[in-house]
C-alpha positions as CSV (number, residue, x, y, z in Angstrom):
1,X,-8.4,39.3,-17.0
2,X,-11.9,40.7,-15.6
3,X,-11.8,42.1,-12.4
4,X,-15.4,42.3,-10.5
5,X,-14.2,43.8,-6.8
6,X,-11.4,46.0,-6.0
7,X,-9.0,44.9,-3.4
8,X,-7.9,47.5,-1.1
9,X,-4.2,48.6,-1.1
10,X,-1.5,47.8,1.4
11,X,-2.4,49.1,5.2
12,X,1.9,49.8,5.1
13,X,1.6,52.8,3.1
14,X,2.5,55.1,6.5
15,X,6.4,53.4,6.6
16,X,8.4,52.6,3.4
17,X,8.5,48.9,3.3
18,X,11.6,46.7,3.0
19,X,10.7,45.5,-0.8
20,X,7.9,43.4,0.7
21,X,6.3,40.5,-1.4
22,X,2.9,40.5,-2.3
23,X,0.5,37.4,-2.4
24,X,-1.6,36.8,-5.8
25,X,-2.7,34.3,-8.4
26,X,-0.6,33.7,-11.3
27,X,-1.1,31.6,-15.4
28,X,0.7,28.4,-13.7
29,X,1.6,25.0,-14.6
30,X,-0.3,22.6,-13.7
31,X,1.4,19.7,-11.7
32,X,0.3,16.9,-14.4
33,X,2.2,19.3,-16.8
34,X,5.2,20.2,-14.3
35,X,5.4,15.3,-13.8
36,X,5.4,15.4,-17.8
37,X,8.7,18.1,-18.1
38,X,10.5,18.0,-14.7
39,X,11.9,15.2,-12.3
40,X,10.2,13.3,-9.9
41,X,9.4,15.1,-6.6
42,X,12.7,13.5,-4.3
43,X,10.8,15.3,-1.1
44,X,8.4,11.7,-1.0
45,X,8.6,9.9,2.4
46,X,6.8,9.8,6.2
47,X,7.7,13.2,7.8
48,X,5.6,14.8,11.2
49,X,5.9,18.1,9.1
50,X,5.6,18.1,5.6
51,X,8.7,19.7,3.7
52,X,8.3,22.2,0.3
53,X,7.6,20.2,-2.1
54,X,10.9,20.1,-4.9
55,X,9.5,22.9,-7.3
56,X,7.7,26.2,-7.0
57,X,6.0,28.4,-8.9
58,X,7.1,31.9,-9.2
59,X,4.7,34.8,-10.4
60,X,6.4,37.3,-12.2
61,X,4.8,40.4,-13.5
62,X,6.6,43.1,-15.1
63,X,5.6,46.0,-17.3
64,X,7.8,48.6,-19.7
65,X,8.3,52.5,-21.1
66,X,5.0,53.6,-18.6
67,X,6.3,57.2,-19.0
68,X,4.4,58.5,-16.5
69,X,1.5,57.8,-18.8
70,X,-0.6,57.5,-14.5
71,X,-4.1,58.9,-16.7
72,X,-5.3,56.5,-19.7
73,X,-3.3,57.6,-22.8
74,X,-5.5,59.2,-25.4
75,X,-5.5,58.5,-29.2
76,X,-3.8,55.3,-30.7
77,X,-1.3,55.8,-27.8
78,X,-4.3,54.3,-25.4
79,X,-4.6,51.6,-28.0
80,X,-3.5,47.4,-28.1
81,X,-4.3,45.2,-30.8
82,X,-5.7,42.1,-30.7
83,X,-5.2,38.9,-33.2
84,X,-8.4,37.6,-33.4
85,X,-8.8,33.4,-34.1
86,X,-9.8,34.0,-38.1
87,X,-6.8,36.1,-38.6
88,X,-8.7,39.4,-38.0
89,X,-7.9,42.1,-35.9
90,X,-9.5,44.3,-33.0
91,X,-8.4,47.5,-31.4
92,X,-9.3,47.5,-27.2
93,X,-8.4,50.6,-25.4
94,X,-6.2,50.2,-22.9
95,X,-4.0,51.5,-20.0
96,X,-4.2,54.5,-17.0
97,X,-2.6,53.4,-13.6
98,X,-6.3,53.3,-11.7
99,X,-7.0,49.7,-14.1
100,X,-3.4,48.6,-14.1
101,X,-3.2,48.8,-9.9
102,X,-6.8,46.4,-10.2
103,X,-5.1,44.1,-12.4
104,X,-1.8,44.0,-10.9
105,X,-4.0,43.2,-7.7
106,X,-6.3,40.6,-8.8
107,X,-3.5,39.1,-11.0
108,X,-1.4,38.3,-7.6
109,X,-4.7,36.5,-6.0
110,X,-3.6,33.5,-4.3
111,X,-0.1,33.1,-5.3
112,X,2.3,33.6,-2.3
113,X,5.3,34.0,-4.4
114,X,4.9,36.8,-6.4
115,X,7.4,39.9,-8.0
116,X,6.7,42.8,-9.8
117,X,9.4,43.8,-12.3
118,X,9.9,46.8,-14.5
119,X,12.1,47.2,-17.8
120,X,13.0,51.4,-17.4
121,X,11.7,54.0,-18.6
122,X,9.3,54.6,-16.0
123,X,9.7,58.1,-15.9
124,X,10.4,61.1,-18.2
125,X,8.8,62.4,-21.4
126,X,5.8,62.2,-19.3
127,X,2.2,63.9,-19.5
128,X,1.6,67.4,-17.5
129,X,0.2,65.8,-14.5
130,X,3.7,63.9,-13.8
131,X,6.2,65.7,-16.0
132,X,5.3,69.2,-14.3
133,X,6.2,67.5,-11.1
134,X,9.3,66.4,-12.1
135,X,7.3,62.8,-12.2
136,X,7.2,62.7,-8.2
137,X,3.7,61.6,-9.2
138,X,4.8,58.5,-11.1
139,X,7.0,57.3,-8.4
140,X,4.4,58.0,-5.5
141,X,2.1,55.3,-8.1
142,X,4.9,52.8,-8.8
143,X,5.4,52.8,-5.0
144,X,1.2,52.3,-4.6
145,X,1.4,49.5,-7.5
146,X,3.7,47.0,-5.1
147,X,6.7,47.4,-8.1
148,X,9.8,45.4,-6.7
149,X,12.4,46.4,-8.9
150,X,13.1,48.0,-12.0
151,X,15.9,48.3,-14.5
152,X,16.9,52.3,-15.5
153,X,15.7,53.3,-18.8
154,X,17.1,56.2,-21.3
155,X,14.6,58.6,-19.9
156,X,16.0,58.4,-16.2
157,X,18.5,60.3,-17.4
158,X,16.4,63.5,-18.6
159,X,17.4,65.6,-16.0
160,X,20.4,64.0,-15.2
161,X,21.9,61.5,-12.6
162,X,21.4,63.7,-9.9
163,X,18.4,63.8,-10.2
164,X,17.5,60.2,-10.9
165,X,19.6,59.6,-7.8
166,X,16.8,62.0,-5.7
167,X,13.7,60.0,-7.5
168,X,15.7,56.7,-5.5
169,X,16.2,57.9,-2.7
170,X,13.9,61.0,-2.0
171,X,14.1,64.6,-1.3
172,X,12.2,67.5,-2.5
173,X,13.4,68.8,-6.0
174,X,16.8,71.4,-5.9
175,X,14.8,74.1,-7.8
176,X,10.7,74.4,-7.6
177,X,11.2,72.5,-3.8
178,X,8.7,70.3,-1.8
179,X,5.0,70.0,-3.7
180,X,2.0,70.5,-0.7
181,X,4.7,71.2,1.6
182,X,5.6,67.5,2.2
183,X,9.2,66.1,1.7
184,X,9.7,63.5,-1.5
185,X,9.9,60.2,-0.1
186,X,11.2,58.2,-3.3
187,X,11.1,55.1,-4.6
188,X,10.0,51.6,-2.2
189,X,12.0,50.3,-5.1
190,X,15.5,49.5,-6.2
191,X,16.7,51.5,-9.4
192,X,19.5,48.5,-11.1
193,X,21.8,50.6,-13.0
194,X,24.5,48.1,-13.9
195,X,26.2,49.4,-16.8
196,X,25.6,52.8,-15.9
197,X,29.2,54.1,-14.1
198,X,30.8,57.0,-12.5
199,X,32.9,58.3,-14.9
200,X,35.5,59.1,-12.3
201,X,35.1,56.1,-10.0
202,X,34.0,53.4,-12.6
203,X,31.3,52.2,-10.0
204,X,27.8,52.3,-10.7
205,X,25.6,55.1,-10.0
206,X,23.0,52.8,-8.6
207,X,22.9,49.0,-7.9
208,X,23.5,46.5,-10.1
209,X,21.5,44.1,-9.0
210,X,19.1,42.9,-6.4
211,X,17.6,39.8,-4.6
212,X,14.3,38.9,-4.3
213,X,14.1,36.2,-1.3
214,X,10.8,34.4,0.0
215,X,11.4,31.5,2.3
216,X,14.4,29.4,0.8
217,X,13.3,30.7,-2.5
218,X,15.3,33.6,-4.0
219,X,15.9,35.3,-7.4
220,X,18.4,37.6,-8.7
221,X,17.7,40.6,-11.0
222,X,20.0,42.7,-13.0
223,X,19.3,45.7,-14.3
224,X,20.6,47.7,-17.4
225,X,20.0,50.4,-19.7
226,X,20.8,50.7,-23.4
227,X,24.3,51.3,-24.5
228,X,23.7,53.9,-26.4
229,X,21.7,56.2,-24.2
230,X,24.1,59.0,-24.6
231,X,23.2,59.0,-28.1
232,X,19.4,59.5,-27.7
233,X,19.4,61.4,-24.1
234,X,20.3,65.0,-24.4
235,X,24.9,65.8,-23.6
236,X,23.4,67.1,-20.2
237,X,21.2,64.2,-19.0
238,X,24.4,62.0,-19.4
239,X,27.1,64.1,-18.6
240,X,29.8,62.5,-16.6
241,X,28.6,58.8,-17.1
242,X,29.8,56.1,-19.1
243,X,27.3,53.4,-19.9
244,X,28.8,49.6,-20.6
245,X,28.1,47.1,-23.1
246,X,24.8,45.1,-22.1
247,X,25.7,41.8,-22.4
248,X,28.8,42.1,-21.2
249,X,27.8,44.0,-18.2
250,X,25.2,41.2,-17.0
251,X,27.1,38.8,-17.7
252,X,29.7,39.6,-15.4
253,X,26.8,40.5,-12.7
254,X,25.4,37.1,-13.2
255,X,28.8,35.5,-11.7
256,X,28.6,37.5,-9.1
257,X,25.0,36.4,-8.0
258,X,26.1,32.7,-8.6
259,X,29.3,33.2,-6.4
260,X,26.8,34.3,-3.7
261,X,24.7,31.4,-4.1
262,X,22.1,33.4,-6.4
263,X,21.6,31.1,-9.3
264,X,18.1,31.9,-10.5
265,X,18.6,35.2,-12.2
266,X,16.3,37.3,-14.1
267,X,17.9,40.2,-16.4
268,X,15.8,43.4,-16.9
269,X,16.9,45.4,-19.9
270,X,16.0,48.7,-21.3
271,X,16.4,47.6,-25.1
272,X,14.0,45.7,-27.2
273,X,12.5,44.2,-30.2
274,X,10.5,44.9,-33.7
275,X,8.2,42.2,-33.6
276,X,6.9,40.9,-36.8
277,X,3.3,42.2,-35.9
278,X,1.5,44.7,-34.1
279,X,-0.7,42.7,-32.4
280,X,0.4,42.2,-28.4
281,X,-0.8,38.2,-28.6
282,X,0.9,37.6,-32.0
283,X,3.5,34.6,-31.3
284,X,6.7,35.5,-32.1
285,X,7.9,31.7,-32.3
286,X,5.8,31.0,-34.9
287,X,7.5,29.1,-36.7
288,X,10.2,28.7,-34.9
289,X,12.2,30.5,-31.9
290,X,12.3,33.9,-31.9
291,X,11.5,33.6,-35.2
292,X,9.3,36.1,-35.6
293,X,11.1,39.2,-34.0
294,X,14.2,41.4,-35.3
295,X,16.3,43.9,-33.1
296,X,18.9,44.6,-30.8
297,X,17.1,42.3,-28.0
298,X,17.8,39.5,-30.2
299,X,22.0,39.5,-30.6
300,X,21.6,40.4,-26.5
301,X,19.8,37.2,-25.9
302,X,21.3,35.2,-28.3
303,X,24.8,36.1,-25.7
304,X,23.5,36.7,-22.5
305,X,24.9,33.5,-20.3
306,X,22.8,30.6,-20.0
307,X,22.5,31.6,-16.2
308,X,20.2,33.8,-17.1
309,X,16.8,32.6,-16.9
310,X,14.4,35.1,-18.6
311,X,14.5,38.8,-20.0
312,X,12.5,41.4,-19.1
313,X,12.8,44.3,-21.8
314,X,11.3,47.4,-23.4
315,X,12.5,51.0,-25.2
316,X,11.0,49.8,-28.4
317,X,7.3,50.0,-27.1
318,X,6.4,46.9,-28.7
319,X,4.4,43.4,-27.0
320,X,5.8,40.1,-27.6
321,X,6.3,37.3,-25.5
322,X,9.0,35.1,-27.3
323,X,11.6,32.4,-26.6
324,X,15.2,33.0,-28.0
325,X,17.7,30.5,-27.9
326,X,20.8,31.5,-25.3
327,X,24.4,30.4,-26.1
328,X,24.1,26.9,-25.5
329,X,21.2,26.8,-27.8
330,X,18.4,26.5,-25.0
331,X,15.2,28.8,-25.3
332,X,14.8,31.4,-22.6
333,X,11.9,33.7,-22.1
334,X,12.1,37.4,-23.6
335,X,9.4,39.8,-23.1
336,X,7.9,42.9,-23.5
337,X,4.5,44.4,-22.3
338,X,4.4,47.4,-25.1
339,X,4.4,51.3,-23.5
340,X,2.1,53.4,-21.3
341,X,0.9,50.7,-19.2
342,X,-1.7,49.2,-21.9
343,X,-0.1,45.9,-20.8
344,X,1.4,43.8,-18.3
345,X,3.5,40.5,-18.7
346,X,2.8,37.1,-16.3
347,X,5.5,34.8,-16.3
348,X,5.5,31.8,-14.3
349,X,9.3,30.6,-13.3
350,X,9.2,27.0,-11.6
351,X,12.2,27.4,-9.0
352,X,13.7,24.1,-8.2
353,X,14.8,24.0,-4.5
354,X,17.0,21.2,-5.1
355,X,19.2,23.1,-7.3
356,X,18.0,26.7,-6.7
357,X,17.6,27.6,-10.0
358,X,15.0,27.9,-12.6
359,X,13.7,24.8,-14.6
360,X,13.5,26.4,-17.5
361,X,11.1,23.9,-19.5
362,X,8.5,24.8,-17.3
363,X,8.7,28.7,-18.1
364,X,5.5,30.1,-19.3
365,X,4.9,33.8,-20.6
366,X,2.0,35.5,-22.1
367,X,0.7,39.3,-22.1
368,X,-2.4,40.6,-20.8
369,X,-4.1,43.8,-21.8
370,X,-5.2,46.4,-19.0
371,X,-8.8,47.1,-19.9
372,X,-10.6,49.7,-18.6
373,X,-13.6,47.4,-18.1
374,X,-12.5,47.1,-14.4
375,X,-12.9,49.3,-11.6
376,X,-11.3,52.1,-10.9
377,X,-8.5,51.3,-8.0
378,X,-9.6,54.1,-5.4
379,X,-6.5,55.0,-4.1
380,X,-5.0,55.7,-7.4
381,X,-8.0,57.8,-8.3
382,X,-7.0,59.9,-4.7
383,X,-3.8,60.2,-6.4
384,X,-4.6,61.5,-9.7
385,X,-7.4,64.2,-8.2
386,X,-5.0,65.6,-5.9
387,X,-2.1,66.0,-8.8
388,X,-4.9,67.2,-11.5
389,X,-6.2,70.1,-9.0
390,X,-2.3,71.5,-8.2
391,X,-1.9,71.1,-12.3
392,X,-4.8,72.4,-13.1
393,X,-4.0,76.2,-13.3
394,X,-1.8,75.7,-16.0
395,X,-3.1,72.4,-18.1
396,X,-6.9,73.8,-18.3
397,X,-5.5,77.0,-20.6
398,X,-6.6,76.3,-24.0
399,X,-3.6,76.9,-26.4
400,X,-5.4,76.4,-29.9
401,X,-8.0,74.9,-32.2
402,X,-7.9,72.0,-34.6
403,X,-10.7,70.5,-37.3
404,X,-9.7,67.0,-36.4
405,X,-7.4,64.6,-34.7
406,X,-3.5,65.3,-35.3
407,X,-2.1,62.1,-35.0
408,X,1.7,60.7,-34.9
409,X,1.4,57.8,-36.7
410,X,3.4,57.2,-40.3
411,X,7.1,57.9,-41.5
412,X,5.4,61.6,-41.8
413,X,2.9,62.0,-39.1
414,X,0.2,65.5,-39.3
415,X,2.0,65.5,-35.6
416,X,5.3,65.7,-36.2
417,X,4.8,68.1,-39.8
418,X,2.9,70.3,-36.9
419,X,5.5,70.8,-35.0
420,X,7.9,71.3,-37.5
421,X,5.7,74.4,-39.3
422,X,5.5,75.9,-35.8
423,X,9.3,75.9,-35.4
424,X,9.8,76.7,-38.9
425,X,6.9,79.9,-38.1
426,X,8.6,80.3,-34.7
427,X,12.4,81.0,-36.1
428,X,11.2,83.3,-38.6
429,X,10.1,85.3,-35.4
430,X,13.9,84.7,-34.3
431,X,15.7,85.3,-37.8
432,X,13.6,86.1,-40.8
433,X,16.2,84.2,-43.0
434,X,15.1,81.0,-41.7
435,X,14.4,78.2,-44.5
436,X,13.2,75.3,-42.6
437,X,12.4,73.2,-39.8
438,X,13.4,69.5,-38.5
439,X,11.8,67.1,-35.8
440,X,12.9,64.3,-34.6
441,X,10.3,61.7,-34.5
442,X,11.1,60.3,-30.8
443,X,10.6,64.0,-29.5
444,X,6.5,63.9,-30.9
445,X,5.5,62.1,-27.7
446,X,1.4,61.7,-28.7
447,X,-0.8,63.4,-31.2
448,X,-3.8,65.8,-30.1
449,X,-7.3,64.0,-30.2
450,X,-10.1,66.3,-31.4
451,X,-12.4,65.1,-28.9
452,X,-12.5,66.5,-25.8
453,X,-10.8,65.0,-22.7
454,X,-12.4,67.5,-20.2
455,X,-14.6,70.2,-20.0
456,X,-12.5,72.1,-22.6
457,X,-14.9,71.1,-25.4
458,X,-14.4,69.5,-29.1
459,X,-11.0,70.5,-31.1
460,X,-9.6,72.6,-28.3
461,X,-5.9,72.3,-27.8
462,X,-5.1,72.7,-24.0
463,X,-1.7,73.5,-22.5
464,X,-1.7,69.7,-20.9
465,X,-2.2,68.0,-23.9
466,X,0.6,70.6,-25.6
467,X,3.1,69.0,-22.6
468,X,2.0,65.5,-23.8
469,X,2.9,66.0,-27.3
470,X,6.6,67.9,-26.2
471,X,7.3,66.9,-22.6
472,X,11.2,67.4,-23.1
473,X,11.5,71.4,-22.4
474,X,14.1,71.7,-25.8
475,X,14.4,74.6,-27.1
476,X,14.2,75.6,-30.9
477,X,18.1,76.2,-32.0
478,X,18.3,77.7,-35.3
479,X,22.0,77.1,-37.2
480,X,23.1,77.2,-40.4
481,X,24.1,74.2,-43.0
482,X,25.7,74.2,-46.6
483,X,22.9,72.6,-48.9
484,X,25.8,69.5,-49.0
485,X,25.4,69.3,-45.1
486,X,21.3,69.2,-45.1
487,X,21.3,66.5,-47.7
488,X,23.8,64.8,-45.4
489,X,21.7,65.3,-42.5
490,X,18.9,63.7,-44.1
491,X,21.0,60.6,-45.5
492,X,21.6,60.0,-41.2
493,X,18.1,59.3,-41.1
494,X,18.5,55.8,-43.1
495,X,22.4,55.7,-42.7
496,X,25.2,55.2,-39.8
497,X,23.5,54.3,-36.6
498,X,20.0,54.5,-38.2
499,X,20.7,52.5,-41.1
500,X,19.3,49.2,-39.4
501,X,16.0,51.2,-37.9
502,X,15.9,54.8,-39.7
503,X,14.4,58.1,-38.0
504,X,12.9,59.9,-40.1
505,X,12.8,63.7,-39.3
506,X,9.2,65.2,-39.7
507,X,10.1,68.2,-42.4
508,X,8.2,71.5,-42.4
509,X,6.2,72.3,-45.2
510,X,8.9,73.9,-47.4
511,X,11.1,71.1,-47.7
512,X,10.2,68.1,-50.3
513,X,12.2,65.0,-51.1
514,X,11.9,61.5,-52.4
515,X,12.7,58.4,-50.1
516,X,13.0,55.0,-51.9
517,X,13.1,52.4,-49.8
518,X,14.3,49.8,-52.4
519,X,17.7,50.7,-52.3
520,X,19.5,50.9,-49.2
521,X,21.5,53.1,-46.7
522,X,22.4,56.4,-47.8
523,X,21.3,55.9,-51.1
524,X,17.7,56.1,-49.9
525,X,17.2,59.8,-49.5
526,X,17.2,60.8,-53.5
527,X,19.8,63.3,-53.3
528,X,18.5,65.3,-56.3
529,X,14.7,65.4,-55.0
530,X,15.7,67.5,-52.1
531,X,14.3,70.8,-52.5
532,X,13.7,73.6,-50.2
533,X,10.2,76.4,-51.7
534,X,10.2,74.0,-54.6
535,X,14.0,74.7,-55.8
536,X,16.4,72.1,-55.7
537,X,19.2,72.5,-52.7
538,X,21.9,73.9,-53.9
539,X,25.3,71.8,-52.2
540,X,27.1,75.2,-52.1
541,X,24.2,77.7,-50.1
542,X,24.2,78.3,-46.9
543,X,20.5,77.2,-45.7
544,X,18.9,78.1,-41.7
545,X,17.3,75.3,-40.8
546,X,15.2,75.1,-37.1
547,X,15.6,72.2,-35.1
548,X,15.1,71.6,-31.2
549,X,18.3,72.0,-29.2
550,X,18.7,67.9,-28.9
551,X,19.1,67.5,-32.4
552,X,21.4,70.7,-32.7
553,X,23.4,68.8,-30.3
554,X,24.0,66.1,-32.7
555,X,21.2,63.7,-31.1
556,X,19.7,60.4,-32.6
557,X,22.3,59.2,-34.8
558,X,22.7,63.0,-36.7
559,X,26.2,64.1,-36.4
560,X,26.4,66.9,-38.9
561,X,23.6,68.4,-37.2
562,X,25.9,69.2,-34.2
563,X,28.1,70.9,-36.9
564,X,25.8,73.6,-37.5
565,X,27.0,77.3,-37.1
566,X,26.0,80.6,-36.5
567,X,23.8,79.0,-33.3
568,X,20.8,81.0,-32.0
569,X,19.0,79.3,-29.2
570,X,14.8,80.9,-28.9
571,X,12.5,79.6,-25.9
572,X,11.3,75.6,-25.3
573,X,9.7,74.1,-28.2
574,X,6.2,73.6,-26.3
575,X,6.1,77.7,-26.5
576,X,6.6,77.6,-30.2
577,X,3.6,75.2,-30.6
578,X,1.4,76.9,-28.1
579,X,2.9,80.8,-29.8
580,X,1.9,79.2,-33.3
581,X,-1.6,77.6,-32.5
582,X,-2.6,80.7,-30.9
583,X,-1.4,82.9,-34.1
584,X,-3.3,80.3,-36.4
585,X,-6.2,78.6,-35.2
586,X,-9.2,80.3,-33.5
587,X,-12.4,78.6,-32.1
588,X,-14.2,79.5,-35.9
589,X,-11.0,78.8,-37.8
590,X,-9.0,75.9,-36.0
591,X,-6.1,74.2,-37.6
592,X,-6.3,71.5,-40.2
593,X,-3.8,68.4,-39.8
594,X,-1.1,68.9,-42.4
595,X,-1.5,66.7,-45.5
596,X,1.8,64.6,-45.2
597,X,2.3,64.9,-47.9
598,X,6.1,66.2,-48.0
599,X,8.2,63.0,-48.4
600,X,7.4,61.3,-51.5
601,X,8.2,57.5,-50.2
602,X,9.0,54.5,-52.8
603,X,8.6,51.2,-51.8
């Protein structure tokens, strides 16, 4: 929605408020809609002072996976689509935290009950200007942006629970201390980690859950992460936890709220959906229920008790605002606002005071884009010139030089076949016996943009934009497979836990192979097309392959590749790509993008 005047941020910035609510305007029902689906008002009669009326509208606007993304995300990553009314589609650019503060703020015009909700993954894998700060940055903006509450995601647990536990409650970092010589304050907001416990005690490392109270009017929100975190969050990051099953873990949270009089409850969940399109305003109902979305989020909703009244998710970076029937067969509300803060969600919940719950058949959900047609929120702009100038010194150095835009896009991006040739290049340098690389394609956060972003001019690479493409600090592993074990390794990418949504590792040049996706599981990866300088792998050679130490760890659903042997463990992988650029690109001879042209796919 257009924004024409910015309005000017909280005058309680100087004291950490007590989860204060925020007024503003919200999509609602219209009371000639709200007589047609709900019952009478029972609040009628002669009083001195009129009572709340029966039913009221409740403004909640959540967002997912903004990774820290505080400056507008560059390439397609700064990218919605749009469904157009013929069918046709349009591209808007979208997201940076200085247009999502305006819209936040004109979005909560005249609505006294408002909340702002978040679905994890705020933090972590995160550009230079947060990441290098160990995203104090991103917290400092959630805390400017009014967010309420937010569920953990997979990358709160980068750097481990320790230190998620010092972005909740502040502190200045163990190692590289206090930034401007001023103490962390943390998050204004609650961190829900239900189903994230102590391994020794069983408790969770955070809260569970938390309740949002205006007036007589209150909500309940539970948060959780993925299940399977440990599987796509380095051994480290989770070391010592034990994450629960997600349904069952709110589900037992939501008897607790109910026992406590808490009966309107929203969950927020840190696992999504596959849509059927791209497009953020696609309906995903269409033509029927949830019919048109796939996923995890859809056996979670389809189980999550009916006291549940809407879902708040993300992890798979996609848009949709859908209805999926609970257990008993009634539709709820599931969204998702897509990744980087290109979007934002506005839900209206109608809370009936009468019973304290939700009315359900009054729920209304739709996604809005963050243009950057609106102005600039100035505080946020403070926020992002003071972090840019202590970043600076080490973001401006240029790092390489390429023709045109690398991005990560495909099953084999130019991106992630980059990255691979510079490991590949890089353990050479380690062990000249080395035969090939492997990426993961999670770990290729963004591609690199040939136009400039600064002052840095056309087609240079800068360190920055290095960090946004590999914010993790792995480093390259090398290890050593039997041929048999690297064609395994390659039948986990459409096999085991990857069979239902494969990862596809992004290959360095030298290895080839055919991927037909007409057959299915294992059987995908043709095990006789797999060839390594253009001779077929033999089962019985020992190959050294380069990957980065998550995947040598067995990471993303690849078990073999934590079977490797003969480990050698070289510098962070963001060295390797800056070590390689600056050996083979120059300002008169930058890089090409790499062809793609090194899985042969059949569809």
């Amino acid at each position: 929605m257009p924004a024409t005047s910015q309005p000017q941020p909280s005058d309680r910035r100087g004291r950490r408020r007590t989860y204060r609510l925020v007024a503003g305007s919200a999509v609602l029902a219209t009371a000639g809609a709200l007589a047609a689906a709900l019952p009478a008002d029972a609040h009628e009669g002669t009083h001195s002072k009129p009572r709340p009326s029966r039913y009221q509208d409740v403004q909640l606007l959540s967002f997912n996976d903004l990774h820290g993304n505080l400056e507008p995300p560059s390439g397609s990553s700064g990218r919605v689509t749009e469904l157009q009314a013929d069918g046709t589609t349009k591209t808007i650019d979208a997201g940076g935290v200085e247009y999502l503060a305006t819209h936040l703020r004109e979005a909560r015009k005249g609505n006294a009950y408002s909340v702002t909700a978040a679905g994890g993954d705020m933090v972590g894998a995160s550009p230079l200007i947060s990441g290098l700060f160990h995203d104090e940055p991103t917290i400092e903006a959630l805390n400017k942006l009014d967010l309420d509450v937010t569920s953990v995601g997979n990358h709160e647990f980068d750097e481990g629970a320790r230190e998620l536990g010092r972005l909740q409650n502040g502190g200045c970092h163990p190692t590289d201390g206090c930034y401007n010589g001023k103490k962390f304050r943390g998050a204004d907001f609650p961190y829900l980690a239900a189903n994230v416990l102590n391994e020794k005690s069983g408790k969770p490392i955070l809260k569970p859950y938390w309740v949002w109270k205006k007036k007589d009017v209150k909500i309940g929100f539970i948060g959780v992460t993925l299940e399977d975190t440990p599987g796509v969050v380095s051994a480290e990051g989770v070391k010592g936890l034990k994450f629960k099953d997600e349904v069952e873990t709110i589900n037992k949270y939501a008897k607790v709220l109910q026992k406590q009089g808490v009966k309107s409850i929203v969950a927020l969940i840190h696992e999504g959906g596959l849509p059927a399109s791209g497009a953020y305003n696609y309906n995903c109902d269409s033509p029927g229920a949830g019919a048109g979305i796939s996923g995890p989020i859809v056996d979670i909703a389809k189980n999550v008790t009916p006291a549940v009244d809407a879902l708040v998710t993300g992890h798979t970076h996609a848009a949709y605002a859908c209805t999926i029937p609970d257990p008993s067969g009634k539709p709820r509300t599931v969204t998702s606002a897509a990744s980087f803060g290109r979007l934002y969600t506005d839900t209206t919940l109608t809370y009936d005071r009468y019973t304290g719950d939700i009315a359900r058949t009054a729920v209304k959900s739709a996604n809005h884009v963050v243009t950057r047609t609106v102005a600039k929120a100035p505080d946020m702009t403070e926020l992002i010139s003071r972090w840019n100038t202590l970043a600076a010194p080490i973001g401006n150095r240029a790092i390489g030089y390429i023709s045109a835009d690398v991005p990560n896009t495909g099953t084999e991006s130019p991106m992630g076949d980059l990255i691979a040739d510079a490991q590949l290049w890089y353990g050479k340098k380690l062990d000249a016996d080395t035969d090939l690389a492997l990426m993961n394609p999670g770990g290729v956060r963004a591609g690199l943009t040939y136009a400039a972003k600064g002052a840095e001019g056309d087609g240079v690479v800068t360190y920055a934009e290095g960090f946004t493409v590999q914010p993790f600090s792995n480093t390259v592993n090398l290890q050593s497979f039997t041929g048999a074990q690297l064609i395994q390794v390659l039948k986990e990418q459409v096999s085991g836990t990857n069979a239902s949504a494969p990862k596809i590792l992004q290959p360095s040049s030298d290895l080839t192979y055919t991927l037909d996706l007409t057959k299915a599981g294992a059987d995908r990866v043709v095990a006789d097309s797999v060839k390594v300088d253009g001779v077929a792998v033999d089962p019985a050679a020992t190959y050294r392959v380069a990957t980065n130490s998550f995947l040598a760890g067995g990471g993303d659903g690849f078990p073999t590749l934590g079977q490797g042997t003969n480990d050698l463990v070289g510098a962070d992988d963001l060295s390797a790509l800056e070590q390689y650029l600056l050996a083979n690109s120059s300002a008169a001879g930058p890089i090409a993008p790499p062809a793609t042209n090194r899985i042969t796919i059949v569809q």
